[in-house]
C-alpha positions as CSV (number, residue, x, y, z in Angstrom):
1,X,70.8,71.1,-99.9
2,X,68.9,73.2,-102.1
3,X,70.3,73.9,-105.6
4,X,69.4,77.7,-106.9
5,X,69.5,78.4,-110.8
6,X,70.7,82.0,-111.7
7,X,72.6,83.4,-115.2
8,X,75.7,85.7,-114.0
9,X,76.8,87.6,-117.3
10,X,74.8,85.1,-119.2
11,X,76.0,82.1,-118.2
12,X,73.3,79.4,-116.5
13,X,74.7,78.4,-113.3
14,X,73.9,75.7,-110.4
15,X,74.5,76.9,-107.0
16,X,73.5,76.0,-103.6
17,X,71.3,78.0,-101.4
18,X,72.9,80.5,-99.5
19,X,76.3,81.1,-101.9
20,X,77.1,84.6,-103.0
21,X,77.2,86.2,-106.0
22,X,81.1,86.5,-105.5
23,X,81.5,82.6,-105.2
24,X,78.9,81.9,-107.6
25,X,81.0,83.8,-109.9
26,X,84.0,82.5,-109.4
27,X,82.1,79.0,-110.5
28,X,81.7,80.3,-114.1
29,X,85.2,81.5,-114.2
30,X,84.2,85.4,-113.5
31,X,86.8,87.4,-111.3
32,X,84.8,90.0,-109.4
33,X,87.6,92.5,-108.0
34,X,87.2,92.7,-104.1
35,X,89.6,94.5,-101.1
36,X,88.0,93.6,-97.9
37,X,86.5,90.3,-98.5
38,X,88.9,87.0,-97.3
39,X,87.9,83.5,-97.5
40,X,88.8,83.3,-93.4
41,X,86.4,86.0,-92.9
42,X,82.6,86.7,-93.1
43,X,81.9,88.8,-95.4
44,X,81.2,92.6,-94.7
45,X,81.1,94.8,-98.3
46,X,82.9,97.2,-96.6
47,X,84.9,98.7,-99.3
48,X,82.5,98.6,-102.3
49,X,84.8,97.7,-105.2
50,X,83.1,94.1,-105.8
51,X,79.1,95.8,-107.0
52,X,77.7,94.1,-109.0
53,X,74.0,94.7,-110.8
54,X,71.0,92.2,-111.1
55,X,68.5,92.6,-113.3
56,X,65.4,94.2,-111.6
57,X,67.0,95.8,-108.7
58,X,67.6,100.1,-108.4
59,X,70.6,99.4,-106.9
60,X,74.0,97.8,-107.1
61,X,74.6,94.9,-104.8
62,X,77.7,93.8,-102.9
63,X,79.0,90.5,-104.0
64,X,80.4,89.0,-101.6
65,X,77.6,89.7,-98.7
66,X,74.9,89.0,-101.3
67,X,73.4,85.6,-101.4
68,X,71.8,84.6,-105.2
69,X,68.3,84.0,-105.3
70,X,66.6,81.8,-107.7
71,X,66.4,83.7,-111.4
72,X,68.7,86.3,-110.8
73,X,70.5,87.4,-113.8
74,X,73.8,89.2,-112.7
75,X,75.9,91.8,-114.5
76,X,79.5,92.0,-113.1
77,X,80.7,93.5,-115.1
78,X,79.9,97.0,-117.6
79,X,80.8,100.6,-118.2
80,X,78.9,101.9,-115.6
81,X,80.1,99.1,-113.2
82,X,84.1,99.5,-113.8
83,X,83.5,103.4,-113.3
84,X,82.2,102.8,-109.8
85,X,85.2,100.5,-109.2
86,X,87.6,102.9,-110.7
87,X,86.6,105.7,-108.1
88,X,86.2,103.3,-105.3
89,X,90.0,102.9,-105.9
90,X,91.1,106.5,-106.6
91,X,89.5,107.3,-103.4
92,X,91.1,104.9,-101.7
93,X,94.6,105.8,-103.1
94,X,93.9,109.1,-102.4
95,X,94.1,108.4,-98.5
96,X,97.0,105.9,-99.1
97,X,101.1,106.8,-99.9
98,X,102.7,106.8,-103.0
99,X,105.3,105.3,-101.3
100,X,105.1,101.4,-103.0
101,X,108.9,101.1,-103.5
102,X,109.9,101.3,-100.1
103,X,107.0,99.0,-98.8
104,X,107.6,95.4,-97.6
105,X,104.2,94.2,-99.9
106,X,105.6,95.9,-103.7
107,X,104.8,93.6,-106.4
108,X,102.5,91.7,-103.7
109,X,99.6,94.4,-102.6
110,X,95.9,93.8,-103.5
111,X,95.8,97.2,-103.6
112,X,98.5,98.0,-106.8
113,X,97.7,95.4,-108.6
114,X,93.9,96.5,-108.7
115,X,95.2,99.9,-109.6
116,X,97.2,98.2,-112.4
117,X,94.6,96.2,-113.7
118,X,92.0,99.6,-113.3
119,X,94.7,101.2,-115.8
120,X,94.7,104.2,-112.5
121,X,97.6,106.6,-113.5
122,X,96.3,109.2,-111.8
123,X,94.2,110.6,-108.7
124,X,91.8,113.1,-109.4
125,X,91.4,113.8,-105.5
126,X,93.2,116.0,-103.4
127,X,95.7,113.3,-100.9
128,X,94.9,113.3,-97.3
129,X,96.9,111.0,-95.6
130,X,97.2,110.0,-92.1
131,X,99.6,111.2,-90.0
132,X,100.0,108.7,-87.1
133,X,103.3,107.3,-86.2
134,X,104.1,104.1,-86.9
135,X,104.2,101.4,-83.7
136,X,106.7,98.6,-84.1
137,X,106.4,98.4,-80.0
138,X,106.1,94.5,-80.4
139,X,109.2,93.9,-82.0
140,X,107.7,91.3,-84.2
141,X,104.9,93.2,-86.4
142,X,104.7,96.9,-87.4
143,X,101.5,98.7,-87.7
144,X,101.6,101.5,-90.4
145,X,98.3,103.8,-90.1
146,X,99.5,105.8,-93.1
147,X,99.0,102.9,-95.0
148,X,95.5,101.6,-93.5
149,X,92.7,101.2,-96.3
150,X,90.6,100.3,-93.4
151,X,89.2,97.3,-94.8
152,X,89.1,96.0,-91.5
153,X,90.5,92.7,-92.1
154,X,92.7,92.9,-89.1
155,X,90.1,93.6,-86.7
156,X,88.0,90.6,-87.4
157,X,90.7,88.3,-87.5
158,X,92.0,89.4,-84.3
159,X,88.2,89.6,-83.2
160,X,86.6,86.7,-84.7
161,X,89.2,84.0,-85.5
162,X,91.8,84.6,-82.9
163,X,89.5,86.0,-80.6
164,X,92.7,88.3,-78.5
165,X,90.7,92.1,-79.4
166,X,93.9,93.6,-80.0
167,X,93.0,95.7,-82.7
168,X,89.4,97.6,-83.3
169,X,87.9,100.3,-85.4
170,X,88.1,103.7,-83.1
171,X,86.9,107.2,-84.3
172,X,84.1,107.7,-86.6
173,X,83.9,109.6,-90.0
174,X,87.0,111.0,-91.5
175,X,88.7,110.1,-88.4
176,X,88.3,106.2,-88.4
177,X,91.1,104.2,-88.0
178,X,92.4,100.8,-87.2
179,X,94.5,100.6,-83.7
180,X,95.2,99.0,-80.8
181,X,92.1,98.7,-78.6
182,X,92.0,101.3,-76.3
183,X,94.2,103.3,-78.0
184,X,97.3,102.0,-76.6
185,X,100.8,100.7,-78.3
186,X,99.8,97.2,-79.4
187,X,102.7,96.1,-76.5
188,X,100.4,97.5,-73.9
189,X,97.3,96.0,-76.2
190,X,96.2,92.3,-75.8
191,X,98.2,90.9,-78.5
192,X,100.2,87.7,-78.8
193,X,102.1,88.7,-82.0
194,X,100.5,85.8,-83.7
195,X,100.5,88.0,-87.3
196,X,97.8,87.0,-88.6
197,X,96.7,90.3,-89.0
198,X,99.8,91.0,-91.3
199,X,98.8,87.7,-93.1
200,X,95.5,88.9,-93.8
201,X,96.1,92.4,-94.5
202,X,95.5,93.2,-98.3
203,X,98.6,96.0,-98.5
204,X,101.4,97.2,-96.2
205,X,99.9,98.4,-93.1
206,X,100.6,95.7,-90.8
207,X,103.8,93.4,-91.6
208,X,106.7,91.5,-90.0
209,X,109.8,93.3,-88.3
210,X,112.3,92.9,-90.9
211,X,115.7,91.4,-89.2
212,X,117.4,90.7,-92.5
213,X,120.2,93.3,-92.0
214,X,121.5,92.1,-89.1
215,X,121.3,88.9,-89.8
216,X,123.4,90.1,-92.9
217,X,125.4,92.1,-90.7
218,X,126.4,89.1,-88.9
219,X,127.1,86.9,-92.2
220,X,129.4,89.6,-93.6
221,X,131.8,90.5,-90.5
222,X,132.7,86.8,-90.4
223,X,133.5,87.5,-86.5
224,X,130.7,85.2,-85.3
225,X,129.8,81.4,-85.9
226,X,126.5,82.0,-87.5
227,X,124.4,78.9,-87.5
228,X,120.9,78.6,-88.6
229,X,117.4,76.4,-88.3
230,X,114.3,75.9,-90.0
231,X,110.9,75.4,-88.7
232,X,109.0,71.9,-90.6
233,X,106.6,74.5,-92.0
234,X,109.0,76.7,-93.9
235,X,110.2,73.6,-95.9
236,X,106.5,73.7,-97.3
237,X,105.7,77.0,-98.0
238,X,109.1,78.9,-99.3
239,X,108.6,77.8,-102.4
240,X,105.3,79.8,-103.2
241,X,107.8,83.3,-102.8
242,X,109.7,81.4,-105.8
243,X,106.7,80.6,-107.9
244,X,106.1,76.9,-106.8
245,X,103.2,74.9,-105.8
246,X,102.0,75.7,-102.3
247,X,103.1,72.4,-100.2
248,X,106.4,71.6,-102.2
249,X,109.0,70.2,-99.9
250,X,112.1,72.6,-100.7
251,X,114.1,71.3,-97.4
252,X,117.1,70.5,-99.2
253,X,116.9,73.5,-101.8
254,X,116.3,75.6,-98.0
255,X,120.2,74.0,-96.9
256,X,121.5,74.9,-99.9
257,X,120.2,78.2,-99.5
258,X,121.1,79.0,-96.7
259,X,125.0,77.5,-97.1
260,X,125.3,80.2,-100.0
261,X,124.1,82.9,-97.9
262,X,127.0,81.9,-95.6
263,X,126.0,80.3,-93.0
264,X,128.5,77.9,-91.1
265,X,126.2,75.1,-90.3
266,X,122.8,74.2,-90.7
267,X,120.7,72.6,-88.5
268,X,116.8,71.9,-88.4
269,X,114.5,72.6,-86.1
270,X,112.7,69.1,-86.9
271,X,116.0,67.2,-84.8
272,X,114.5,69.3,-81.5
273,X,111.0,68.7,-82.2
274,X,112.3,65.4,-81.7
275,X,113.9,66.3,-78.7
276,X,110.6,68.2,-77.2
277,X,109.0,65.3,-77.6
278,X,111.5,63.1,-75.6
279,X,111.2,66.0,-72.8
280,X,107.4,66.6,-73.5
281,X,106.2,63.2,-73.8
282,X,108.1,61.8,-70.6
283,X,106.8,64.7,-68.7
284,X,103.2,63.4,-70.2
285,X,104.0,60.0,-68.5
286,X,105.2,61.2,-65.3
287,X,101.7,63.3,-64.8
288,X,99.9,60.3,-65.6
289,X,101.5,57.6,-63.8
290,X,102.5,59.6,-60.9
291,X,99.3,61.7,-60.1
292,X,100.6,65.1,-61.7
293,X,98.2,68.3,-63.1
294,X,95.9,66.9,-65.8
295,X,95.6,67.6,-68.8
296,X,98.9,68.6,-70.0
297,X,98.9,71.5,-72.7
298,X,101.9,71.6,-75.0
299,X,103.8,74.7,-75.0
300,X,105.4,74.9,-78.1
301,X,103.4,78.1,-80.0
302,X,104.9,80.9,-78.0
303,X,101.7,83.3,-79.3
304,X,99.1,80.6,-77.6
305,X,101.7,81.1,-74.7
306,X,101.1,84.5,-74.7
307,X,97.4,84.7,-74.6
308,X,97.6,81.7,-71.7
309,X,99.7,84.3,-69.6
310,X,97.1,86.6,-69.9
311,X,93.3,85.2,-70.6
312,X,94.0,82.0,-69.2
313,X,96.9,81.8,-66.6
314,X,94.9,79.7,-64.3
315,X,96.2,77.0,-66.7
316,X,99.7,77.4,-66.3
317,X,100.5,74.6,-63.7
318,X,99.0,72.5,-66.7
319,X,101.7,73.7,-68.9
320,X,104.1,71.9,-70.2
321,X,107.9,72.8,-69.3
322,X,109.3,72.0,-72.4
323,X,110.6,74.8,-74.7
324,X,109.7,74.8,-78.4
325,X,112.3,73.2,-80.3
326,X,113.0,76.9,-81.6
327,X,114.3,77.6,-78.1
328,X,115.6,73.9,-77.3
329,X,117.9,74.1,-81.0
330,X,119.4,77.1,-79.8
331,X,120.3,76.4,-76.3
332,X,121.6,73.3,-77.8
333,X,123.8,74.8,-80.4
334,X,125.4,77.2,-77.8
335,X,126.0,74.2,-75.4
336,X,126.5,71.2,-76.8
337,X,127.2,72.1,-80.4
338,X,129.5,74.6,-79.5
339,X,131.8,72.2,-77.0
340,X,132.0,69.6,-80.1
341,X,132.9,72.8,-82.6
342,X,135.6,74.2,-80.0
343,X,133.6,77.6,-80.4
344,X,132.7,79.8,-77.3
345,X,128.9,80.4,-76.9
346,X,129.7,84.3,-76.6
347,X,130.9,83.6,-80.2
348,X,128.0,82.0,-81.8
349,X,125.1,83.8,-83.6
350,X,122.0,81.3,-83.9
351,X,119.4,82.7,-86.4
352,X,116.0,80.5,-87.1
353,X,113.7,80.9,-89.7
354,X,110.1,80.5,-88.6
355,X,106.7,80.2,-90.0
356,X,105.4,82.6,-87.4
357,X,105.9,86.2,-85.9
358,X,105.8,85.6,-82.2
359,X,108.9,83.6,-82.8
360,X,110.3,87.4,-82.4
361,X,108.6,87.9,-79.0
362,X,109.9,84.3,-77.9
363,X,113.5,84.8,-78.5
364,X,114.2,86.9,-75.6
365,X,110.7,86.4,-73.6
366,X,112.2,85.8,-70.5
367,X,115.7,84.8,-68.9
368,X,114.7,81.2,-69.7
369,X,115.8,81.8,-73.4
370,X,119.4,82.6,-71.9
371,X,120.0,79.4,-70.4
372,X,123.6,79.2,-72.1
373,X,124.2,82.3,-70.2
374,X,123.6,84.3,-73.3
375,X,120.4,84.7,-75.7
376,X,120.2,81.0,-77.2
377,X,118.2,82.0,-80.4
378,X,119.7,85.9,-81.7
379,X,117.7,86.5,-84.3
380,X,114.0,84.7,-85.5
381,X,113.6,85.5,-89.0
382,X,109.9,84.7,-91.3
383,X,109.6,82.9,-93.9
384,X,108.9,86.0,-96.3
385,X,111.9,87.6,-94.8
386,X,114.2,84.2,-95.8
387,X,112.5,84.7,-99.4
388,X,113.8,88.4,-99.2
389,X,117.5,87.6,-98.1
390,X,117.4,84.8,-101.3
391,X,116.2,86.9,-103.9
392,X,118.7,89.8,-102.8
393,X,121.6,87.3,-102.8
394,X,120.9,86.5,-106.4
395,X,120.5,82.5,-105.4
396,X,117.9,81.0,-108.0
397,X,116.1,79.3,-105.6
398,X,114.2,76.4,-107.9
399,X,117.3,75.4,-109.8
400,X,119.2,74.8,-106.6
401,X,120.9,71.4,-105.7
402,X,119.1,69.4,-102.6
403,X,121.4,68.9,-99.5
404,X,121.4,67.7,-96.4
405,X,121.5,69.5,-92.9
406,X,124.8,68.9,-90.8
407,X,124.2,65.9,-89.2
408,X,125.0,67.2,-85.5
409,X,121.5,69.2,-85.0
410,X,120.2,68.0,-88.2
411,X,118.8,64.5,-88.3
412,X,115.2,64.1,-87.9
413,X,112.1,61.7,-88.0
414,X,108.8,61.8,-89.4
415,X,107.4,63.0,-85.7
416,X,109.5,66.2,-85.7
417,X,108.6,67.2,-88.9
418,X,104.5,66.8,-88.3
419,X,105.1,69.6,-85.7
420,X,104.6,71.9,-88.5
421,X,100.9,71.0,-88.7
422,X,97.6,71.4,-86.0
423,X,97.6,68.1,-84.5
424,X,101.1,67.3,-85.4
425,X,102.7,68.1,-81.9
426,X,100.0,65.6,-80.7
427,X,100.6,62.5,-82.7
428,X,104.3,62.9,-82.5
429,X,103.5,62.7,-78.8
430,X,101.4,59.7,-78.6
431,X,103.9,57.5,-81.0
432,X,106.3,58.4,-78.5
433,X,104.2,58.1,-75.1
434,X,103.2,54.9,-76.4
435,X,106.7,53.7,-76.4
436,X,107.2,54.7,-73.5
437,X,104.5,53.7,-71.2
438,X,104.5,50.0,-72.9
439,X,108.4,50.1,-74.0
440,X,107.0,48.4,-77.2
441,X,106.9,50.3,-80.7
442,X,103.4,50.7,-82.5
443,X,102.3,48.8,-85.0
444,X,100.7,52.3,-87.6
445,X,102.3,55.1,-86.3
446,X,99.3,57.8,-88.0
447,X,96.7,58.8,-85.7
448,X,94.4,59.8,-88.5
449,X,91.8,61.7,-85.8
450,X,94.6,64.3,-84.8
451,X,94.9,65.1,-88.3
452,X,92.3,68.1,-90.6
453,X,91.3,71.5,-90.4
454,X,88.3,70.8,-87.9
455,X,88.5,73.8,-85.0
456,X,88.6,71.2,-82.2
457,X,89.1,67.8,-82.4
458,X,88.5,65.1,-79.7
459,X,89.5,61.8,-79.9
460,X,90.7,58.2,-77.3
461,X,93.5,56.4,-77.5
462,X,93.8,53.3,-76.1
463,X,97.9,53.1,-74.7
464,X,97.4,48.9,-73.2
465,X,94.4,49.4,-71.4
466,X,95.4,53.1,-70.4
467,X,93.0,55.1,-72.0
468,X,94.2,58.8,-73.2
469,X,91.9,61.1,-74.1
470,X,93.1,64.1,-75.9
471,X,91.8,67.6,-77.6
472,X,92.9,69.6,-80.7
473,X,92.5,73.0,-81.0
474,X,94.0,75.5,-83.5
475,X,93.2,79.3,-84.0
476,X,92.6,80.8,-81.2
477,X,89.1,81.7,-81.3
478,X,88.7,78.0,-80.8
479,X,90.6,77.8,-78.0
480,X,88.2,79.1,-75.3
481,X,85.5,77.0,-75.6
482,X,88.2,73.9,-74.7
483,X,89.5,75.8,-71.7
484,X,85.6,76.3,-70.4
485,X,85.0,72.3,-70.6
486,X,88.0,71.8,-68.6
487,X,87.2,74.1,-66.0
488,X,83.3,73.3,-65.7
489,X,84.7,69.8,-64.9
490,X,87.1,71.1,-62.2
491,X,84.3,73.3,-60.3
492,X,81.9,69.9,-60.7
493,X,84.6,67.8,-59.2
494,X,83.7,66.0,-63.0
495,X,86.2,63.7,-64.4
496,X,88.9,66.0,-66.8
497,X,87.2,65.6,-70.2
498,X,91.0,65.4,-71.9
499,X,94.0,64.3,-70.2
500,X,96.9,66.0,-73.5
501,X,95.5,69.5,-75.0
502,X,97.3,70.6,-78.0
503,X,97.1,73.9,-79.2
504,X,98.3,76.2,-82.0
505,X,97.2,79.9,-82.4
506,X,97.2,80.1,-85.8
507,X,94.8,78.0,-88.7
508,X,96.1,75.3,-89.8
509,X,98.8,75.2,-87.1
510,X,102.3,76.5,-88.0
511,X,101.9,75.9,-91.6
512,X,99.3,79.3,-91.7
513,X,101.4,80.9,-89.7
514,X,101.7,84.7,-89.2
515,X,105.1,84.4,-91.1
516,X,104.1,82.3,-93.9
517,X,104.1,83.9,-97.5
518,X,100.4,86.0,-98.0
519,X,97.6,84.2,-99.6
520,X,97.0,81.7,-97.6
521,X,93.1,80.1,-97.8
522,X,92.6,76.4,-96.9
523,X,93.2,75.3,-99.9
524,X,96.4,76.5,-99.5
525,X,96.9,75.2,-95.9
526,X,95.8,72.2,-97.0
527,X,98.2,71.8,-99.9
528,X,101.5,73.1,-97.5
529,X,99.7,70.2,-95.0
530,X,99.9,67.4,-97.1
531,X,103.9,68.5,-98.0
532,X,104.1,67.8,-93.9
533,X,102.9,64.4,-94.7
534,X,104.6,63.4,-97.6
535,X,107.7,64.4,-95.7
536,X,106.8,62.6,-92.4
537,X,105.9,59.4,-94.6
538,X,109.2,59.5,-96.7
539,X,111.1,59.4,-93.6
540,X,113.6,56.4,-92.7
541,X,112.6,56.4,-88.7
542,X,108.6,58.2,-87.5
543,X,109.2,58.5,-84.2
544,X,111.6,61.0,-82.3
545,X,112.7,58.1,-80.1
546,X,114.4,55.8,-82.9
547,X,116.0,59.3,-83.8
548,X,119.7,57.9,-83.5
549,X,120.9,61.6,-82.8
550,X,118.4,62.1,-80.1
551,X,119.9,58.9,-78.0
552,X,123.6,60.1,-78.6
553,X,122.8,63.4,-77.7
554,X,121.3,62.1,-73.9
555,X,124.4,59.6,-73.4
556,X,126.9,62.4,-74.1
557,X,125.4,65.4,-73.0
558,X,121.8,64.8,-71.4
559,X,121.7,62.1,-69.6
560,X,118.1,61.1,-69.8
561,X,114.8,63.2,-70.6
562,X,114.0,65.1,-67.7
563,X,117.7,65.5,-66.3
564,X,118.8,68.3,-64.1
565,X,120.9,69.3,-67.4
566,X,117.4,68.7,-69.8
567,X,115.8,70.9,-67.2
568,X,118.5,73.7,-67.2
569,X,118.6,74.1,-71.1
570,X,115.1,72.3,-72.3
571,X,112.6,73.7,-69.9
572,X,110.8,76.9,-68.7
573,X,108.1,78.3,-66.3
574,X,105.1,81.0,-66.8
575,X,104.1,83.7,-65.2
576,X,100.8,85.5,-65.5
577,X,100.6,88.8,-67.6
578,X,98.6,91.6,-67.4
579,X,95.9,91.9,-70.5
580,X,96.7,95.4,-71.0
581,X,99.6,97.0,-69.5
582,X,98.1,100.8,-69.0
């Protein structure tokens, strides 16, 4: 490619043809202030604060939607230039609450800390702030207009890299505002409570529901037996809230935690990621040696199980049964953990800690998710929400002592805890479907083509002559495209292109989840990614079937995968859902 020389504030620098003047910056070490850009998203320059001057133009140009040209000499930054900037953000302010104390993003807005770093005491505009009520019909995010800089960050993640159309500009002028297409509640709106609007958003207009108190609630009255979980991609990413390295594995500074807060046992969500794959993996096998619907899609990301209810529900005889282990670890605590404790399931109070938002929605999406006869999983708490409940119990999280999980629900492999990355769900499958097509262990358990940040990947595996084909797909703009080759095949009476599809709605998979701590860009995904490994690689046993726990929980309780009793607790159905519900 091309190289184009340019000076930005002096400084001779090398860039390749088509970068902006934002990135280019950022080469030389220059921090150009910007709102509405996001290294997910194409830039737009839709809120002005990152102009910028070149010499020889009239006119200020927008950063990050302003590819350098060869001899440019940039200004970023000068009187004239901060003064724009500073009344870019008074305006904005001036349409936004002084309400930052209360708000779930204080001490962690784009917004206050350009305001800070402006020196903005005050606001020499009159305040004209929305009055639209805030809809927290989902149950697992909140949309605040009131707090809505209309950056429109939201939108195009919902638009261009989840591709649902939940959310969309409506009005013009003074009037413009960010909601729920069509103008309903975002319940009656398209969305699968993935969060990755509230992941994107710069301030506090669209965030988690925030379970904390009951969960306190709970811990304090001392009248339930309050047990807890935690998803593989929390281990990797709680630590950022607490100052450390993106990708740091804090699992045994997380049981530690969470045995201060009070919590009567912990458990992992890794030990049934183990067990899905026992259930999902020998419900793979049946389809293929017994003539079943091809290809199988897992069915662990309950916001991709949303969208398939409603965009693509002519799918759902190709979905697999199997619960998420989110769903499987609680039916299992108020079943078979609860007979070894002596504690009655109406007794228990199972809280997980997720990467991801739609973990909410899932806990009570149908009666499925009562197959103990009450709710199995009470309350699905974020990762930032975990951070919260730390901080406010005063626990210093990076000078805590490593512990284990209680062994009961606890034990895992390296297969249950590579469920926290795209492709994860899928290798963890094959090192088990091997096994259990041939009965013989393989010799490299890492499937190096499942793993990366490629939108879809493709790849063959060859099981003793059977071949498997399989497709990855993460984010859920990807997804589509997947969905059409699989169809075009049916209508052609083709051969299936892919006999496993594995998807995940967010990027990434559940390490960028919706719940994760904001910030995230690939570097950072990549960083919490290779945590997954190290963790998966460090493991004594790398497949869920050499999980010792796994086998004593089928001879006592189970039976076998697939049981009538695995089916009872482990499994579910779909139904189809209406895209909008007006």
């Amino acid at each position: 490619m091309s190289m184009i020389e340019l000076e930005i504030n002096g400084i001779p620098v090398s860039v390749e043809a088509g970068t902006t003047i934002l990135d280019a910056a950022e080469q030389v070490g220059v921090k150009i202030p910007k709102l509405c850009f996001h290294h997910d998203l194409e830039p737009w320059a839709a809120c002005g604060i990152c102009v910028v001057k070149a010499e020889g133009s009239p006119k200020m140009l927008r950063a990050c939607a302003t590819a350098v040209a060869p001899g440019m000499k940039i200004i970023t930054h000068d009187p004239e230039i901060v003064k724009v900037r500073r009344t870019v953000l008074e305006l904005t302010l001036s349409t936004h609450p002084n309400d930052c104390l209360q708000c779930g993003r204080n001490g962690n807005c784009e917004l206050q800390t350009l305001a800070e770093e402006f020196g903005i005491r005050e606001v020499p505009y009159e305040k004209r702030i929305a009055e639209i009520p805030v809809d927290n019909s989902t149950g697992s995010i909140v949309l605040n207009p009131e707090k809505c800089i209309k950056c429109g960050r939201c939108a195009k993640v919902c638009q261009d890299m989840q591709g649902v159309w939940a959310l969309e500009f409506i009005g013009r002028g003074e009037d413009t505002r960010i909601a729920p297409a069509a103008d309903v509640t975002l319940n009656e709106s398209p969305c699968i409570k993935c969060g990755q609007c509230s992941a994107h958003c710069p301030v506090g207009a669209i965030y988690e529901n925030d379970q904390t108190r009951p969960v306190w609630n709970a811990l304090e009255e001392g009248e339930k037996h309050c047990v807890v979980q935690i998803a593989p991609a929390v281990r990797v990413a709680i630590g950022e809230a607490f100052g450390m390295e993106p990708g740091t594995l804090s699992t045994g500074k997380l049981y530690s935690a969470l045995r201060r807060l009070g919590f009567n046992a912990v458990f992992d969500t890794n030990f049934t990621a183990d067990l899905t794959i026992l259930e999902e993996g020998s419900e793979f096998v049946k389809r293929v040696t017994e003539g079943g619907v091809l290809p199988q899609i897992t069915s662990c990301c309950p916001a991709w199980t949303d969208y398939m209810e409603k965009y693509a529900n002519d799918f759902i005889d190709n979905f697999s049964t199997a619960k998420s282990p989110q769903q499987m670890l609680g039916a299992m605590a108020k079943s078979y953990y609860a007979e070894k404790a002596g504690v009655a399931a109406k007794d228990m109070y199972v809280v997980s800690i997720m990467p991801c938002t739609a973990k909410k929605f899932e806990v009570s999406r149908d009666d499925n998710m009562s197959s103990t006869g009450f709710q199995d999983v009470d309350v699905a708490l974020t990762t930032r929400e975990l951070a919260r409940m730390i901080k406010q119990a005063g626990i210093e999280f990076t000078e805590l002592p490593e512990e284990e999980a209680d062994s009961l629900l606890g034990e895992y492999s390296g297969a249950g805890t590579i469920f926290g990355v795209t492709g994860g769900v899928m290798e963890a499958a094959l090192r088990s479907a091997y096994y259990l097509i041939t009965k013989e262990d393989l010799e490299d358990v890492n499937f190096i083509d499942c793993r990366g940040l490629e939108g879809v990947k493709e790849a063959e595996i060859d099981i003793k002559g059977t071949k498997i084909r399989i497709a990855i797909a993460h984010q859920m703009g990807n997804v589509e495209a997947v969905l059409d080759k699989v169809r075009q095949a049916k209508e052609n009476g083709e051969e299936l292109p892919w006999h496993f599809i594995e998807v995940m709605a967010c990027r990434g998979g559940c390490i960028g989840g919706g719940g994760q701590p904001h910030g995230a860009t690939d570097e950072v995904r990549l960083k919490r990614t290779a945590g997954i490994y190290t963790d998966d690689e460090k493991s004594v046993q790398r497949c869920s079937h050499h999980n010792p726990m796994i086998t004593k929980i089928y001879e006592e309780f189970l039976g076998e995968p697939m049981s009538h009793k695995a089916h009872e607790l482990l499994h579910t159905g779909y139904q189809e859902r209406a895209v909008y519900k007006k």
